[in-house]
mmCIF file of the C-alpha atoms, coordinates in Angstrom:
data_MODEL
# 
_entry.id   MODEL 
# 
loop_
_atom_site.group_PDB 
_atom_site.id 
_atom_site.type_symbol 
_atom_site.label_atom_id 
_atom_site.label_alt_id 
_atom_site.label_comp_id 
_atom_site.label_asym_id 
_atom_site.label_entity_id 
_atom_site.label_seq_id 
_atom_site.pdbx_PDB_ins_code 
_atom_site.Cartn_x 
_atom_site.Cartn_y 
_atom_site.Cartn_z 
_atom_site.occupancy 
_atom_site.B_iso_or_equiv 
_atom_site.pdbx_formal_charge 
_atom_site.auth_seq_id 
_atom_site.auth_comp_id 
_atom_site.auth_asym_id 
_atom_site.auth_atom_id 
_atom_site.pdbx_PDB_model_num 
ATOM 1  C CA . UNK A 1 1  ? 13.852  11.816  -0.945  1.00 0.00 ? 1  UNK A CA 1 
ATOM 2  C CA . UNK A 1 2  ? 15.035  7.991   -0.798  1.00 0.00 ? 2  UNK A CA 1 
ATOM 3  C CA . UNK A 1 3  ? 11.815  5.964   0.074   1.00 0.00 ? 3  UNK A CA 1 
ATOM 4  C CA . UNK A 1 4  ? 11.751  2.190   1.267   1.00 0.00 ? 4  UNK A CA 1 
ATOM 5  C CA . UNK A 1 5  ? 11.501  -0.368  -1.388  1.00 0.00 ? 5  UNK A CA 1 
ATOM 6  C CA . UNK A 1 6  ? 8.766   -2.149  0.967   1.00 0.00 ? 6  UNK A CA 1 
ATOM 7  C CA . UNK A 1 7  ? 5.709   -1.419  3.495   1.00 0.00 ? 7  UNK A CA 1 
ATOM 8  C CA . UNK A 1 8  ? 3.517   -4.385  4.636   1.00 0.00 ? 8  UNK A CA 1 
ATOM 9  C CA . UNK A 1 9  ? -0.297  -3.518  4.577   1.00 0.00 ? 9  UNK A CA 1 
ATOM 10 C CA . UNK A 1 10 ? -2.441  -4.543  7.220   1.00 0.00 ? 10 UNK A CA 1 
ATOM 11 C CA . UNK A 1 11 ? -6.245  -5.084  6.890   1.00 0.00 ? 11 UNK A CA 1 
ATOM 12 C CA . UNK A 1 12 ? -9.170  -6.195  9.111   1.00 0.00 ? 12 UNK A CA 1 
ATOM 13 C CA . UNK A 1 13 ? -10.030 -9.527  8.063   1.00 0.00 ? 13 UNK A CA 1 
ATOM 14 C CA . UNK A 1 14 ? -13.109 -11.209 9.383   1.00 0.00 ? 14 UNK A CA 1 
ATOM 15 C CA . UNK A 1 15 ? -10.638 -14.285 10.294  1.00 0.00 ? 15 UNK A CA 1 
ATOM 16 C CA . UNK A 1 16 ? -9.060  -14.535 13.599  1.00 0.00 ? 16 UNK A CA 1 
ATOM 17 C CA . UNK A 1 17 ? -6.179  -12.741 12.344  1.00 0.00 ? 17 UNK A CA 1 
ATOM 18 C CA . UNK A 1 18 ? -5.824  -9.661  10.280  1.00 0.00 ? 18 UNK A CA 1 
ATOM 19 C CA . UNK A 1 19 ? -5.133  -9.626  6.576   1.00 0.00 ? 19 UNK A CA 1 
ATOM 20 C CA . UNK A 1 20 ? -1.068  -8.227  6.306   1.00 0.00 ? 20 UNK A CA 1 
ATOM 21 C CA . UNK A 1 21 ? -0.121  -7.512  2.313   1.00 0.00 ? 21 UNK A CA 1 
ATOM 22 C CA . UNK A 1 22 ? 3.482   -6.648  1.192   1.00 0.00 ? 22 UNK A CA 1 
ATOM 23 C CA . UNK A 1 23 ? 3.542   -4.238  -0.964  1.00 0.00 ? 23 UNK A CA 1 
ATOM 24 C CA . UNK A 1 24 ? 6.875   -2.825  -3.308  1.00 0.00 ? 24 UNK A CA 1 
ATOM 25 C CA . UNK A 1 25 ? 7.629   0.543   -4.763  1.00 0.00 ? 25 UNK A CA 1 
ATOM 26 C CA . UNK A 1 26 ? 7.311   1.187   -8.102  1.00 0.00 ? 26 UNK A CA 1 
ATOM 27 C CA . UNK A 1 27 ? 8.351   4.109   -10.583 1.00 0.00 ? 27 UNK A CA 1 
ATOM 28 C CA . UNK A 1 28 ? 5.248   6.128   -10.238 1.00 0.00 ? 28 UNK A CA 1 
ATOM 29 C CA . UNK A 1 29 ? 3.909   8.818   -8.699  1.00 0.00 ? 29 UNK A CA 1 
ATOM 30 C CA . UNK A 1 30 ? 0.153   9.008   -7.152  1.00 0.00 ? 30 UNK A CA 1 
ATOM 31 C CA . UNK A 1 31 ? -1.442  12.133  -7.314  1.00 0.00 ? 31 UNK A CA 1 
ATOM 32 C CA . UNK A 1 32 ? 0.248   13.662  -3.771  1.00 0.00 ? 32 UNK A CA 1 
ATOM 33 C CA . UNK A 1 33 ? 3.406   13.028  -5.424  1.00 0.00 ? 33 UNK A CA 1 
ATOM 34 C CA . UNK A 1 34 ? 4.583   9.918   -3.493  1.00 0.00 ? 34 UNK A CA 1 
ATOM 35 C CA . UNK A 1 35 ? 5.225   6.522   -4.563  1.00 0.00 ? 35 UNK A CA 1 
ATOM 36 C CA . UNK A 1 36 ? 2.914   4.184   -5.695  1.00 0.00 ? 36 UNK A CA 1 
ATOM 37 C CA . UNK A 1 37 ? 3.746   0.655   -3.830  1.00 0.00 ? 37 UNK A CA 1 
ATOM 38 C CA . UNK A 1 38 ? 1.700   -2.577  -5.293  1.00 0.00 ? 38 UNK A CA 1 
ATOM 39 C CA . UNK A 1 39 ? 1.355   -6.087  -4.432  1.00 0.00 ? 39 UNK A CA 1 
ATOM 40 C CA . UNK A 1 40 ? 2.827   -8.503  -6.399  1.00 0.00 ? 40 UNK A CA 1 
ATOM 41 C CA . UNK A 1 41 ? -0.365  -9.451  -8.478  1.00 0.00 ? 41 UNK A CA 1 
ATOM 42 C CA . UNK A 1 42 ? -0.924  -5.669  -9.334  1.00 0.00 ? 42 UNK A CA 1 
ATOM 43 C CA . UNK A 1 43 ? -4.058  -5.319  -6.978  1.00 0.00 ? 43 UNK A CA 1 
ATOM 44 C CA . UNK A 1 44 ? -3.881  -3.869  -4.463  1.00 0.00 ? 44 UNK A CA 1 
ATOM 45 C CA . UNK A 1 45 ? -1.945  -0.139  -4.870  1.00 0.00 ? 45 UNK A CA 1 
ATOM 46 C CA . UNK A 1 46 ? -1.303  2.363   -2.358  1.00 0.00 ? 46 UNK A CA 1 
ATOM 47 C CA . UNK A 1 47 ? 0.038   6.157   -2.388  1.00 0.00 ? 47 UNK A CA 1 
ATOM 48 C CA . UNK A 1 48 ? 1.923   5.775   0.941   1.00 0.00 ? 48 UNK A CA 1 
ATOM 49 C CA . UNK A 1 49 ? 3.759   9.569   1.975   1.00 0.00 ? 49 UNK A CA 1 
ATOM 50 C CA . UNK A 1 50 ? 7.376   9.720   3.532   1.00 0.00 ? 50 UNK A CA 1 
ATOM 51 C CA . UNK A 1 51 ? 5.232   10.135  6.574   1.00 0.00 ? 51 UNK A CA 1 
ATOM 52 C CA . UNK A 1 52 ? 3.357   7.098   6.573   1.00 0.00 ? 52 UNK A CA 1 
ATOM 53 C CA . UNK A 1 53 ? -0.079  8.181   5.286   1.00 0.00 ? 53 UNK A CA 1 
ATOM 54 C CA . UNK A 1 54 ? -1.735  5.955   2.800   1.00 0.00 ? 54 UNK A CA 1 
ATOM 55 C CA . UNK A 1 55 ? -4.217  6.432   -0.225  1.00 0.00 ? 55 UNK A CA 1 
ATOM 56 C CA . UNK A 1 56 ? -5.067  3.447   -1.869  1.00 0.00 ? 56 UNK A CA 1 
ATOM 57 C CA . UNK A 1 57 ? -5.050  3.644   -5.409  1.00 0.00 ? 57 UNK A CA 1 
ATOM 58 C CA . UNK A 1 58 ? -8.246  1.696   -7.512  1.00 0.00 ? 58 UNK A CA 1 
ATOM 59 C CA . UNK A 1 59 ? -6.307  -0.566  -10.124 1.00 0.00 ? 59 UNK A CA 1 
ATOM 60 C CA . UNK A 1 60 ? -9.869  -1.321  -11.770 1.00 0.00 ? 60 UNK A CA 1 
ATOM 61 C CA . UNK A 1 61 ? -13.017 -0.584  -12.491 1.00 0.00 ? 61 UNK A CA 1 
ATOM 62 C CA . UNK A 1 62 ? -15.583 -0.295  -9.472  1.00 0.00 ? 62 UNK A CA 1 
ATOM 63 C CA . UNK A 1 63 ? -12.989 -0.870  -6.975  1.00 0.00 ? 63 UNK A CA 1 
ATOM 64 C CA . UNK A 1 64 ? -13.225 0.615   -3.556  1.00 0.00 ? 64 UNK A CA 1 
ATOM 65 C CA . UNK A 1 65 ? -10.320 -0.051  -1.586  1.00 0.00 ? 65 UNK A CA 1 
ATOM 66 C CA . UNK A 1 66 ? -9.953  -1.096  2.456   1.00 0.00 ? 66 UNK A CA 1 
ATOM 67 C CA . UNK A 1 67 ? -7.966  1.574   4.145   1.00 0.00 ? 67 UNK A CA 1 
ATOM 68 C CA . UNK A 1 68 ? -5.264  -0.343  5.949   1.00 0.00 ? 68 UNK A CA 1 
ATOM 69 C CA . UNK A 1 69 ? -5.437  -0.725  9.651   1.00 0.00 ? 69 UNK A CA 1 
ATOM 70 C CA . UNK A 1 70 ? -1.457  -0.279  9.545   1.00 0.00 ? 70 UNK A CA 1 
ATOM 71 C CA . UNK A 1 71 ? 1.576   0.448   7.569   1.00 0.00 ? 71 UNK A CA 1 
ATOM 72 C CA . UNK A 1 72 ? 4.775   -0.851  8.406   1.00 0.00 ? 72 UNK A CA 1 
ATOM 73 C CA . UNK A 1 73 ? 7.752   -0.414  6.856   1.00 0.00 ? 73 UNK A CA 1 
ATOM 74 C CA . UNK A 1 74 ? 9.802   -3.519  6.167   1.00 0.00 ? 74 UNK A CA 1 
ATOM 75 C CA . UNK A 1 75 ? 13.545  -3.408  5.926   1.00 0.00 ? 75 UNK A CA 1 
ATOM 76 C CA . UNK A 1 76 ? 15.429  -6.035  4.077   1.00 0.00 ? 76 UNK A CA 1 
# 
């Protein structure tokens, strides 16, 4: 299956406007099988499904993970 290169993450933020992370696919699998997409620091990781479902992946120690609010795919 041909997944997009890029999704854009968005997550409450206490600000006035919500938090929106890009994140890019990478050569690994998460545990469902799908893609793991990252930001570009290597933080934030999410299993995101051909469907649009998202796991976010821990990428350290006693890290709990926001689910995102939204996923959108972004087409370059």
């Amino acid at each position: 299956m041909d997944y997009p290169e890029t999704y854009e993450l968005v997550f409450h933020a206490a600000a006035v406007e919500d938090d929106a992370v890009l994140v890019h696919r990478t050569d690994r699998a998460g545990a469902g099988g799908y893609p793991i997409y990252q930001d570009e620091t290597g933080i934030v990781r999410a299993e995101i499904s051909a469907d649009g479902e998202v796991r976010m992946v821990a990428s350290g120690g006693h890290q709990t993970p926001d689910i995102p609010l939204a996923v959108r795919c972004v087409r370059r």
